[in-house]
One Martini backbone bead per residue (centre of mass of N, CA, C, O) as a GRO file, in nm:
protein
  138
    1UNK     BB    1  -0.945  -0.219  -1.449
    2UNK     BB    2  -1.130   0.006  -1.535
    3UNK     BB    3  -1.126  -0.036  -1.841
    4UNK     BB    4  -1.266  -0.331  -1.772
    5UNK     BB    5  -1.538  -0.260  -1.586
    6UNK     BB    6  -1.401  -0.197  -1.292
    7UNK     BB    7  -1.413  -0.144  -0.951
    8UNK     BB    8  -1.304  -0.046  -0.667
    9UNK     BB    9  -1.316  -0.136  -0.350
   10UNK     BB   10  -1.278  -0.090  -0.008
   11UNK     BB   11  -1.068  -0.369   0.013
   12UNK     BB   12  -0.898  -0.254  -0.220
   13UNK     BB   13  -0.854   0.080  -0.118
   14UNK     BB   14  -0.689  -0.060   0.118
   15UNK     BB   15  -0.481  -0.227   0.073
   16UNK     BB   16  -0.337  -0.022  -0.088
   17UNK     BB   17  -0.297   0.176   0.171
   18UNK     BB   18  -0.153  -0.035   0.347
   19UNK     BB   19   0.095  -0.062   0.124
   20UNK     BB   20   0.171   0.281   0.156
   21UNK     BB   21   0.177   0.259   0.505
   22UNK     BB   22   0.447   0.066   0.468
   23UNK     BB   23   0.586   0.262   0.269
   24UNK     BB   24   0.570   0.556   0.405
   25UNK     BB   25   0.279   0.670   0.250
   26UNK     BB   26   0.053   0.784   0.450
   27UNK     BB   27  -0.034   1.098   0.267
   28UNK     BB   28  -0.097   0.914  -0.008
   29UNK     BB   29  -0.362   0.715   0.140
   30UNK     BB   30  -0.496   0.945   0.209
   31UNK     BB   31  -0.575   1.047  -0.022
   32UNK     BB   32  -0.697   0.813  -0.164
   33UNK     BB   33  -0.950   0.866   0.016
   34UNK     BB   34  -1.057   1.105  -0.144
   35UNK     BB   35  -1.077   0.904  -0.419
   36UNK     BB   36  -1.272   0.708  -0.312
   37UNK     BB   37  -1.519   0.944  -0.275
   38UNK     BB   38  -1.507   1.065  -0.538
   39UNK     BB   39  -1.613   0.757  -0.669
   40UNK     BB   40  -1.839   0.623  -0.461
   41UNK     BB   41  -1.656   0.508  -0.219
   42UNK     BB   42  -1.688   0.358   0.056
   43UNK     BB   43  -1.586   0.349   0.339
   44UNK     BB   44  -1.441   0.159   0.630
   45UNK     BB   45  -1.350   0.106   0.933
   46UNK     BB   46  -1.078  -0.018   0.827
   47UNK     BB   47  -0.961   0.191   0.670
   48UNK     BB   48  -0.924   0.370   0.883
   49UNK     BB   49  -0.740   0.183   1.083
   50UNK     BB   50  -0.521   0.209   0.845
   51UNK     BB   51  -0.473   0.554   0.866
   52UNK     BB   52  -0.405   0.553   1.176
   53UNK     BB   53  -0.188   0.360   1.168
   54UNK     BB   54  -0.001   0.503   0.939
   55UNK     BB   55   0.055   0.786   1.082
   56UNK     BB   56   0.180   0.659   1.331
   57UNK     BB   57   0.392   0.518   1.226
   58UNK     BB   58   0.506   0.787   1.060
   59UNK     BB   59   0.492   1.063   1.268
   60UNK     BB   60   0.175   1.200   1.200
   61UNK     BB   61   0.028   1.292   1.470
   62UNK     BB   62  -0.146   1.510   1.432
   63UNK     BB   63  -0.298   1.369   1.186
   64UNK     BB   64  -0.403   1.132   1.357
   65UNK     BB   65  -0.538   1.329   1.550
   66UNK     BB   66  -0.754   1.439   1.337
   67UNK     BB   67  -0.862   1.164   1.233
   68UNK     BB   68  -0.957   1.077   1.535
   69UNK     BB   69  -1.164   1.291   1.520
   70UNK     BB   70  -1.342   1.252   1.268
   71UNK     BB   71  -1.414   0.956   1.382
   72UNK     BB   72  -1.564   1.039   1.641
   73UNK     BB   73  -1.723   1.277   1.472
   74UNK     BB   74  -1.861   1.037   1.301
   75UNK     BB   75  -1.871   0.754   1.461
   76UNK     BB   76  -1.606   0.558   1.392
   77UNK     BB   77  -1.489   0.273   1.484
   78UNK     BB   78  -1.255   0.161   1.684
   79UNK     BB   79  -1.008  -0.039   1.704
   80UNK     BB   80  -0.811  -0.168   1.978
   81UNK     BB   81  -0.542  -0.113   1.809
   82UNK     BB   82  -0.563   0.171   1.734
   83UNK     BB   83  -0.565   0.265   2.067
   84UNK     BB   84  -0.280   0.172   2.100
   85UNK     BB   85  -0.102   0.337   1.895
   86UNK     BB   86  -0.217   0.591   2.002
   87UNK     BB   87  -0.083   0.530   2.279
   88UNK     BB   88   0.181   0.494   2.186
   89UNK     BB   89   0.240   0.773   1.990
   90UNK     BB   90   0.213   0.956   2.228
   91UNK     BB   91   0.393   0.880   2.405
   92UNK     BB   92   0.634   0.885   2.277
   93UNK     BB   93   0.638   1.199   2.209
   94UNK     BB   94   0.513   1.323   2.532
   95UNK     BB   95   0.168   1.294   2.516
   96UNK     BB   96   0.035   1.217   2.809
   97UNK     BB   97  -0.242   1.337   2.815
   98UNK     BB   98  -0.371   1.261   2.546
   99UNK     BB   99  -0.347   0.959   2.624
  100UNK     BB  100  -0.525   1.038   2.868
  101UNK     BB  101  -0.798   1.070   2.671
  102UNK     BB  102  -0.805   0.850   2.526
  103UNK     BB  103  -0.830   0.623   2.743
  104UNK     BB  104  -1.084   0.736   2.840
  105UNK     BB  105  -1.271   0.735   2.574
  106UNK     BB  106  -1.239   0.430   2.531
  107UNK     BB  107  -1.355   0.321   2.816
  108UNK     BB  108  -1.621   0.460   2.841
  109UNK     BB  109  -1.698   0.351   2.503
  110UNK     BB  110  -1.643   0.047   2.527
  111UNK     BB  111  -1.372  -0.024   2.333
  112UNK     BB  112  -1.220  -0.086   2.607
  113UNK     BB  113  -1.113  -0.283   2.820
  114UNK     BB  114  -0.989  -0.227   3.069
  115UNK     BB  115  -0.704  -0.435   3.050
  116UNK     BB  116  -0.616  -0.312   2.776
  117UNK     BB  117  -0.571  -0.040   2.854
  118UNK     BB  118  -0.373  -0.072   3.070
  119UNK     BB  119  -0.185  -0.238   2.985
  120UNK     BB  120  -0.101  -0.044   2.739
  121UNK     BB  121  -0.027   0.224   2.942
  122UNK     BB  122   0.178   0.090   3.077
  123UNK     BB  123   0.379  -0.003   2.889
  124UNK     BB  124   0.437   0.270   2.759
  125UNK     BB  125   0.505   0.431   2.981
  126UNK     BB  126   0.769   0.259   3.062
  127UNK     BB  127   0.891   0.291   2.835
  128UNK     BB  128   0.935   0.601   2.847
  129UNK     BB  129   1.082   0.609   3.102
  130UNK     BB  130   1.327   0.452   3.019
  131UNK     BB  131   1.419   0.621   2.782
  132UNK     BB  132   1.439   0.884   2.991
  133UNK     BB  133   1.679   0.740   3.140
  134UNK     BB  134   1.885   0.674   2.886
  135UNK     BB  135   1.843   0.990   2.720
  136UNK     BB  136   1.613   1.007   2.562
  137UNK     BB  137   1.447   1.189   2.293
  138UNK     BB  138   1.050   1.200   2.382
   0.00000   0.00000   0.00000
């Protein structure tokens, strides 16, 4: 692509990642955030909450922590999807303090309406609370 004089833009680097983080290599997929930015190509918000959802669903819930984090001090807007990702894989984890600052968060600054924030939260925690009844160590 880029031999014939082509450079990939962000829909294409987005893609790229996005069946990166759907095959299980979510911290290759950030890595390649670095490479898209080191030749010039600017991430678009789309970028981010592929690559927000794909650390939540690989279980590298740290780095997903660090990046949800740098998405906000960085003023970057999750969607709807991402925040509830974030609070499925923090309950999942029995991070629910986390969870509910997240909950917080996302209610507050206007980007999820009550019924969707509630909606999720409730079913979230509800799972949680099954699996350990259940004796599943979550």
């Amino acid at each position: 692509m880029m031999e014939s004089g082509h450079f990939p833009d962000a829909v294409t680097y987005t893609s790229l990642m996005n069946g990166m983080c759907r095959e299980g290599d979510a911290l290759g997929a950030l890595a390649m955030l670095g490479e898209m930015e080191a030749k010039g190509c600017s991430p678009n918000s789309c970028t981010y909450n592929t690559l927000l959802h794909g650390l939540c669903k690989g279980r590298l819930l740290d780095k997903a922590i660090e990046f949800y984090l740098m998405m906000k001090v960085s003023g970057i807007k999750l969607e709807t999807a991402s925040y509830a990702t974030m609070l499925r894989a923090l309950c999942r984890e029995g991070r629910v303090a986390e969870a509910y600052e997240v909950f917080d968060y996302a209610v507050g600054s206007k980007s999820l309406t009550d019924v969707d924030a509630y909606s999720t939260l409730e079913s979230t925690l509800k799972w949680l609370k099954r699996a350990r009844e259940q004796g599943l160590a979550v």
